[in-house]
Rosetta silent file (secondary structure, phi, psi, omega in degrees, C-alpha in Angstrom):
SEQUENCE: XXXXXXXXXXXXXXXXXXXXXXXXXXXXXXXXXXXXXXXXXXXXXXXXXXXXXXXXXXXXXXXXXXXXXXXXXXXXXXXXXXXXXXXXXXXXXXXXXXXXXXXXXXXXXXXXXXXXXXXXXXXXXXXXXXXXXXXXXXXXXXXXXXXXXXXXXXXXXXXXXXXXXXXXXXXXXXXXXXXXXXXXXXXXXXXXX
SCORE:     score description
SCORE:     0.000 S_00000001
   1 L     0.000  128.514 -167.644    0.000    0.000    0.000 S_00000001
   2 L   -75.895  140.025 -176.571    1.838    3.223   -1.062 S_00000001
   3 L   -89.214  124.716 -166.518    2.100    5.640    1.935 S_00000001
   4 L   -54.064  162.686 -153.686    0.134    8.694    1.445 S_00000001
   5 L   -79.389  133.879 -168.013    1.886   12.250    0.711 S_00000001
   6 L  -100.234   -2.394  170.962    3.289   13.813    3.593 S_00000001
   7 L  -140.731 -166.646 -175.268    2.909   17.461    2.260 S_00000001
   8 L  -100.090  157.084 -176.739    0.484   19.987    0.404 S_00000001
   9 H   -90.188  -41.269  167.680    1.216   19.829   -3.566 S_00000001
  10 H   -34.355  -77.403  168.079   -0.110   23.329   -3.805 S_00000001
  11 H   -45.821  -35.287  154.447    2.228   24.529   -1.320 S_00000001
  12 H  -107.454   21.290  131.372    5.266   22.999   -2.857 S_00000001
  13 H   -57.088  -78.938 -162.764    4.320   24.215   -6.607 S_00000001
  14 H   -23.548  -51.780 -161.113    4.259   27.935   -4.796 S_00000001
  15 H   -75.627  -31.992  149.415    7.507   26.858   -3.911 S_00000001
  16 H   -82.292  -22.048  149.533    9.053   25.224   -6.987 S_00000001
  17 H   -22.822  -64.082 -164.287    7.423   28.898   -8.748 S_00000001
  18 H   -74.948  -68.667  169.885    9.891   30.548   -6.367 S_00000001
  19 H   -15.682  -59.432 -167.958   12.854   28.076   -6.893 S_00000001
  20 H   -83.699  -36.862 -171.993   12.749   28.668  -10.897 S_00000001
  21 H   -71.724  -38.946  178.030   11.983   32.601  -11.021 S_00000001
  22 H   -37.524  -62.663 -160.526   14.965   32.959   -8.514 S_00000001
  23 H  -111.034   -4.353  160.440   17.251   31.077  -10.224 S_00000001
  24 H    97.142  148.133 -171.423   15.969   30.481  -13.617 S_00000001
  25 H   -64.168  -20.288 -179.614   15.053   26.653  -14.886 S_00000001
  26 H   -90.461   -8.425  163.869   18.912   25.707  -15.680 S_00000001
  27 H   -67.766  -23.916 -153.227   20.114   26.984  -12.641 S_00000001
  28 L   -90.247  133.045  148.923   17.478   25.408  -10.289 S_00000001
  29 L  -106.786  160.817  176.398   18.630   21.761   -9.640 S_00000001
  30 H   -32.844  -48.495 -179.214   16.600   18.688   -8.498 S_00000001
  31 H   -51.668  -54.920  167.407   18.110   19.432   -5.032 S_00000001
  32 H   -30.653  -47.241 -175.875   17.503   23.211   -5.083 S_00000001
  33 H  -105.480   -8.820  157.498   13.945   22.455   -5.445 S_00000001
  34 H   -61.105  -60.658 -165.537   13.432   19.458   -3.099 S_00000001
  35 H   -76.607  -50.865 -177.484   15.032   21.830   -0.216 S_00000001
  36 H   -34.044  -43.631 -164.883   13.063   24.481   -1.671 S_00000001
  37 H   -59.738  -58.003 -139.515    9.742   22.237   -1.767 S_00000001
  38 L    88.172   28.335  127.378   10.398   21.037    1.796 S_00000001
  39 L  -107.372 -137.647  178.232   10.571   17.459    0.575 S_00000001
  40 L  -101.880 -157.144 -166.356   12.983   14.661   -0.544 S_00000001
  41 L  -127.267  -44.115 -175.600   14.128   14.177   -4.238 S_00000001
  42 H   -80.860   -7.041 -167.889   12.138   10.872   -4.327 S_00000001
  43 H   -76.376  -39.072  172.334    8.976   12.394   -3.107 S_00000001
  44 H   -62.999  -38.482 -177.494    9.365   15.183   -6.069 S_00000001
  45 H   -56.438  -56.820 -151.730    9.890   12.590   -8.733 S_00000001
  46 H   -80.264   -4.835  149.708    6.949   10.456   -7.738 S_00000001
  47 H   -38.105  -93.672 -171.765    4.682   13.579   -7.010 S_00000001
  48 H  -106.737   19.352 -176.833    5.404   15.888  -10.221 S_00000001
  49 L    47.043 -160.986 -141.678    8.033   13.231  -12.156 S_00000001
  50 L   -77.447 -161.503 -142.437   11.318   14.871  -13.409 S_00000001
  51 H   -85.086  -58.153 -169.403   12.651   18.488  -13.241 S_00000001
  52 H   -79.087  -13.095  154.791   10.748   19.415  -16.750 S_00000001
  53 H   -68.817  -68.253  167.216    7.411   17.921  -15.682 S_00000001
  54 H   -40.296  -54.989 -168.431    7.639   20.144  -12.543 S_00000001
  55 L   -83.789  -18.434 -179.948    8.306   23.065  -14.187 S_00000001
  56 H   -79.307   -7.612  168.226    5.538   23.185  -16.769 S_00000001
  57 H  -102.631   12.105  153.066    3.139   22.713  -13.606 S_00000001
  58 H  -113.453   17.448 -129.870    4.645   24.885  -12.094 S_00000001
  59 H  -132.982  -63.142  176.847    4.728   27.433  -15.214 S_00000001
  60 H   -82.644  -25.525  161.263    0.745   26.670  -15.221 S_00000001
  61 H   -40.472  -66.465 -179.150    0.160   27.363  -11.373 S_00000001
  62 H   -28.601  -69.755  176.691    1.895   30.494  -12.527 S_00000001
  63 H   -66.686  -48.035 -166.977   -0.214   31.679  -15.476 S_00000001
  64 H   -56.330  -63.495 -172.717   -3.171   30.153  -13.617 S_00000001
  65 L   -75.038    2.169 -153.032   -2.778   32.703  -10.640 S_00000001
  66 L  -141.114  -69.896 -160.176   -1.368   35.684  -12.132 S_00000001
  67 H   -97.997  -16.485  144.289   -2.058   36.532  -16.282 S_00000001
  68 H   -66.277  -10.819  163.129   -4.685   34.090  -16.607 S_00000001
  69 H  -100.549   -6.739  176.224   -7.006   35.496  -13.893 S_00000001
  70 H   -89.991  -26.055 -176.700   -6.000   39.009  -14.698 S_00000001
  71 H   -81.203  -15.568  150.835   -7.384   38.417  -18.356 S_00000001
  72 H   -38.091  -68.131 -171.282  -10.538   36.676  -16.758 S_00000001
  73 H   -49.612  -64.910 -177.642  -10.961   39.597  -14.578 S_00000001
  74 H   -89.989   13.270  177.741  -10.781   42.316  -17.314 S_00000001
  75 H   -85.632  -24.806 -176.596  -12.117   40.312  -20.003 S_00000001
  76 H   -92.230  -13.481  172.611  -15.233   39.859  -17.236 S_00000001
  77 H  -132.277   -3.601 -171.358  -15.524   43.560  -16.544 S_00000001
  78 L  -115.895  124.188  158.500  -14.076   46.057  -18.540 S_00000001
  79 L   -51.163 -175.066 -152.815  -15.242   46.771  -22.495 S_00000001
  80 H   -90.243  -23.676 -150.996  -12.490   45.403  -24.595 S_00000001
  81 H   -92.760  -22.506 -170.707  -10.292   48.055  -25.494 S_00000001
  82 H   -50.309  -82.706 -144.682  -10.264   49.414  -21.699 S_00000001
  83 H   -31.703  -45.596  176.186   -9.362   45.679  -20.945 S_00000001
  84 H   -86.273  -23.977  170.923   -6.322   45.797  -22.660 S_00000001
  85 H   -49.171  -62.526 -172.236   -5.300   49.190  -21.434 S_00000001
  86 H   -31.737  -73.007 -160.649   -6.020   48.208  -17.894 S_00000001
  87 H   -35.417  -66.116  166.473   -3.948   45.120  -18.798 S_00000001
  88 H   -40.052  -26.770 -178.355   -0.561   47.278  -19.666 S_00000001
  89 H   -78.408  -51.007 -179.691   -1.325   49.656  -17.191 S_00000001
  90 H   -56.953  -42.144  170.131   -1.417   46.628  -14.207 S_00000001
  91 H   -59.663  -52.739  153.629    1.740   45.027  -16.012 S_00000001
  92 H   -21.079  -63.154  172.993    3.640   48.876  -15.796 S_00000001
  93 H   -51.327  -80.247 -154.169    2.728   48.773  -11.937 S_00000001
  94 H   -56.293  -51.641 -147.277    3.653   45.459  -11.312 S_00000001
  95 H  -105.479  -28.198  129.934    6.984   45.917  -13.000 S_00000001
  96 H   -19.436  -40.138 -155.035    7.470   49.606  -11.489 S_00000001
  97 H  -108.857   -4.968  176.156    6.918   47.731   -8.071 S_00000001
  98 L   -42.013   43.675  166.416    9.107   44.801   -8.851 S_00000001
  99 L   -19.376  -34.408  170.351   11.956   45.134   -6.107 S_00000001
 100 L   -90.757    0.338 -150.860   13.635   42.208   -6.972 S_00000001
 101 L    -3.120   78.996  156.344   13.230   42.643  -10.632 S_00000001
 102 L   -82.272  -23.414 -169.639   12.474   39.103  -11.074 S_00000001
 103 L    55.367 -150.719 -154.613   10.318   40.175  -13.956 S_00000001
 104 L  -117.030  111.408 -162.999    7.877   37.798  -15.352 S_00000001
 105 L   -55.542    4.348  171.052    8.832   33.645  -14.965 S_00000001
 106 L   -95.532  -60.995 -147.139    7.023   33.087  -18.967 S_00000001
 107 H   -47.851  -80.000 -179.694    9.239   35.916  -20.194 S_00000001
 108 H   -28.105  -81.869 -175.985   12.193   34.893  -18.284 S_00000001
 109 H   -33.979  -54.725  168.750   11.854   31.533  -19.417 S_00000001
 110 H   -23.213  -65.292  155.449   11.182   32.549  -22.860 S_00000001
 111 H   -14.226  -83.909 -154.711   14.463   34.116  -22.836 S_00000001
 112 H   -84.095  -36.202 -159.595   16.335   31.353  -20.927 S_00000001
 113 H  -128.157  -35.790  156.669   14.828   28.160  -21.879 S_00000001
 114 H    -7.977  -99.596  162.823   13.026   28.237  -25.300 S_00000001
 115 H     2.921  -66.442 -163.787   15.942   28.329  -27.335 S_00000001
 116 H  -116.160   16.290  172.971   17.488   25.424  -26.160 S_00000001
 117 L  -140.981   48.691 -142.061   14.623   23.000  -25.394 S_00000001
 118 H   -52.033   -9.311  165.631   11.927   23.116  -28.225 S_00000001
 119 H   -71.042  -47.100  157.485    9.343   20.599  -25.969 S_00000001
 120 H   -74.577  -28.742  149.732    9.605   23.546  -23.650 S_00000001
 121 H   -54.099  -57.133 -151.851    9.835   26.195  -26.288 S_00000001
 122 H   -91.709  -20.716  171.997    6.991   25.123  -27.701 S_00000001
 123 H   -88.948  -32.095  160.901    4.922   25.262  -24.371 S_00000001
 124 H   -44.023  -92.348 -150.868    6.341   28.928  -23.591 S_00000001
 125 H   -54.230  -14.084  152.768    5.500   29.899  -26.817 S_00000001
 126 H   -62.530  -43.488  176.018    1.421   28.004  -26.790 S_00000001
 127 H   -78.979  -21.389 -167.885    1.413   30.120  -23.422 S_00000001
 128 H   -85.508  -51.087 -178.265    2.619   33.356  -24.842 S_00000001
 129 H   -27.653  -69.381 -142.076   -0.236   32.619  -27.864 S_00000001
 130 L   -94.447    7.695  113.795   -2.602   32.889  -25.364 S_00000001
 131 H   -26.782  -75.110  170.666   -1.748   36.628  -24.098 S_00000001
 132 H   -71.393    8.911  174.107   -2.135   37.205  -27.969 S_00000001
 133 H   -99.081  -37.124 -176.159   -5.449   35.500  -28.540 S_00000001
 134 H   -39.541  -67.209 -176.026   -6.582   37.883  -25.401 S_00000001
 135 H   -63.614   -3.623 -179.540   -5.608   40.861  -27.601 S_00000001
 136 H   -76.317  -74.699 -168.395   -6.727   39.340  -30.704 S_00000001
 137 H   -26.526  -84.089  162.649  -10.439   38.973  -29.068 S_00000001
 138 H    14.873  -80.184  165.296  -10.254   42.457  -27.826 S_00000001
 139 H   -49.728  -60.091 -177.710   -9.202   44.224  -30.745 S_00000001
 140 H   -47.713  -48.382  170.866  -11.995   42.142  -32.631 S_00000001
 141 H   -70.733  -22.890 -156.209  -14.742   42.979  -30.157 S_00000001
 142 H   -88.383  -43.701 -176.119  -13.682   46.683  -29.741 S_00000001
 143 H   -69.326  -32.005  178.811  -14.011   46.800  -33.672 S_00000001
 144 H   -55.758  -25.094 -162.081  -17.376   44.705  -33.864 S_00000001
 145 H   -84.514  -39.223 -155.621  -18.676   47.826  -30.768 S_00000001
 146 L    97.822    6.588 -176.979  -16.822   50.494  -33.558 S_00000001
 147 L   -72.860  -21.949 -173.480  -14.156   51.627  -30.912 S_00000001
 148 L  -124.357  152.620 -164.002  -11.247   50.482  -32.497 S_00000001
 149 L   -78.205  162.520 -173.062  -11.138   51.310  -36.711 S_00000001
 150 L   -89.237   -5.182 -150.688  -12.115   48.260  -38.651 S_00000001
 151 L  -113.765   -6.031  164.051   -9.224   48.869  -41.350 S_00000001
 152 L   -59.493  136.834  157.927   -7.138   47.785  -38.231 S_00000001
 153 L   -77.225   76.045  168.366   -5.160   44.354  -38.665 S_00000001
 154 H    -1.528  -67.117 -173.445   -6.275   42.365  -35.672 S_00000001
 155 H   -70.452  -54.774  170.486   -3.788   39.738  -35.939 S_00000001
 156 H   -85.050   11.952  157.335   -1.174   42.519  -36.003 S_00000001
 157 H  -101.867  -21.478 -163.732   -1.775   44.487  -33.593 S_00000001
 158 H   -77.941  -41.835  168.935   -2.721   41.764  -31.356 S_00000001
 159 H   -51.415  -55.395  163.319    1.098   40.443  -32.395 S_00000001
 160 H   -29.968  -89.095  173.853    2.311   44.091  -31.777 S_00000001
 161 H   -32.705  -52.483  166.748    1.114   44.287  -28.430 S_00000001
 162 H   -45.334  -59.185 -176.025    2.393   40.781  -27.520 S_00000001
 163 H   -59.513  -40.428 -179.697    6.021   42.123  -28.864 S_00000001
 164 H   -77.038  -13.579  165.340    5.504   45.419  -26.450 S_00000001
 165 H   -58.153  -52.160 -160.893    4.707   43.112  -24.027 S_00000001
 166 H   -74.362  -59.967 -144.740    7.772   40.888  -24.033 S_00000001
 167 H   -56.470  -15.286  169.680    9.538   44.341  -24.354 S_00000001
 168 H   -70.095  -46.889  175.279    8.501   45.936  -21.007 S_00000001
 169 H   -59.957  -41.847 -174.329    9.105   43.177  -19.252 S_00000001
 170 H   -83.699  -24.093  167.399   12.590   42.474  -19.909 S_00000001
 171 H   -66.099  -66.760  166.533   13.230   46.477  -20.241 S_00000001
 172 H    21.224  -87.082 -163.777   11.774   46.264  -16.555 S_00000001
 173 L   -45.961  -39.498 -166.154   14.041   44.051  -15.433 S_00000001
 174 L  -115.668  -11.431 -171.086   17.386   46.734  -15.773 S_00000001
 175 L  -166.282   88.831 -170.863   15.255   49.828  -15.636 S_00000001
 176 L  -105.103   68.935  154.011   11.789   49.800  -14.425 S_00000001
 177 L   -70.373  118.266 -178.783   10.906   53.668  -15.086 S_00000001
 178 H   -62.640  -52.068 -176.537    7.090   54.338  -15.017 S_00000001
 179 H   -76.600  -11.090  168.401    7.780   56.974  -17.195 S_00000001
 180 H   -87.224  -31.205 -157.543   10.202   54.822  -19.646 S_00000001
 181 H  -101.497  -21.637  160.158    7.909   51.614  -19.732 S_00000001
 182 H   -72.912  -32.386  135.703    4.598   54.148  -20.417 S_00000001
 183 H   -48.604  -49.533  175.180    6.657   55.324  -23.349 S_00000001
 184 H   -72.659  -50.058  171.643    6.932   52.393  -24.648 S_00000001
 185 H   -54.079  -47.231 -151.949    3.477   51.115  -24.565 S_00000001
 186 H   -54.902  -30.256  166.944    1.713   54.195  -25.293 S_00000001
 187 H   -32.031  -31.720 -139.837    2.811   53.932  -29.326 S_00000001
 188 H  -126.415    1.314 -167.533    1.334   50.422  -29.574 S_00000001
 189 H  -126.229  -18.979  157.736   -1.545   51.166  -27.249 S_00000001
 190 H   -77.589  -15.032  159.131   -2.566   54.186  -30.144 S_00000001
 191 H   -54.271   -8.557  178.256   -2.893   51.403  -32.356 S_00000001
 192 H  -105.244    1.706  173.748   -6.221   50.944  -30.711 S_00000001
 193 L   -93.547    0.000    0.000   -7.737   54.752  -31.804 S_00000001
């Protein structure tokens, strides 16, 4: 009879989450994130199986709590075009208040692990898609209401944004000016008048 799990799985995802934005996924070793977790190295295998298993659940815990419930949120309350303002404006903030400038663990990864791991490339990049289907909807609803011009490219502005997107974050990271990272959006954020 196998003996049941001695800790909460929630509670060590939060915890591998911290482990990889610290130190990045090639940095963090199995060990790193067992004493991170608070368990053993066999209890992580037979829990969330190897290092690269772990991190895309802990990758979706990630997205789950943070850009997937903020695009719930203003996709559930906001007209469309506010919705994306809003979004850039909360992503400015958050990266203005960033103390550690950890920046954002999809970016970061993007960055770091893409490149050189296309099973994980390719799940980054299915996660970044869905940041750019938000603004694709968006744009598309704000033109069906008449807010945004219809002679607008959807798809390329929605791509646009996504690219201004990466670019704050990672600007952020060495120089997170409110007044530098509001420059940059506001170009690509006139793409919606």
């Amino acid at each position: 009879m196998p003996r049941p799990r001695e800790f909460d799985k929630s509670a060590a995802l939060d915890a591998a989450i911290v482990c990889f934005w610290q130190r990045g996924y090639e940095a963090t070793s199995v060990r790193d994130l067992a004493d991170g977790m608070g368990i053993s190295g066999p209890s992580l295998y037979n829990c969330f199986g190897n290092k690269h298993a772990l991190f895309v659940q802990a990758l979706e815990r990630y997205l789950d709590r943070g850009m997937r419930a903020r695009v719930a949120r203003l996709e559930s309350t906001l007209p469309p075009k506010q919705a994306v303002r809003r979004f850039f404006d909360e992503i400015i903030e958050r990266s203005v208040n960033d103390r550690e400038r950890r920046g954002c663990l999809l970016i970061n990864s993007a960055l770091e692990v893409a490149p050189h791991d296309p099973e994980l490339g390719q799940v980054i990049a299915d996660r970044l898609g869905e940041i750019e289907a938000f603004f694709y909807r968006s744009i598309r609803a704000a033109q069906a209401a008449g807010a945004v011009p219809e002679q607008r490219n959807a798809r390329d502005v929605s791509r646009l944004l996504l690219g201004v997107l990466l670019g704050l974050r990672v600007l952020a990271r060495s120089k997170p000016d409110r007044a530098l990272l509001q420059g940059v959006a506001r170009p690509a954020l006139a793409m919606l008048e």
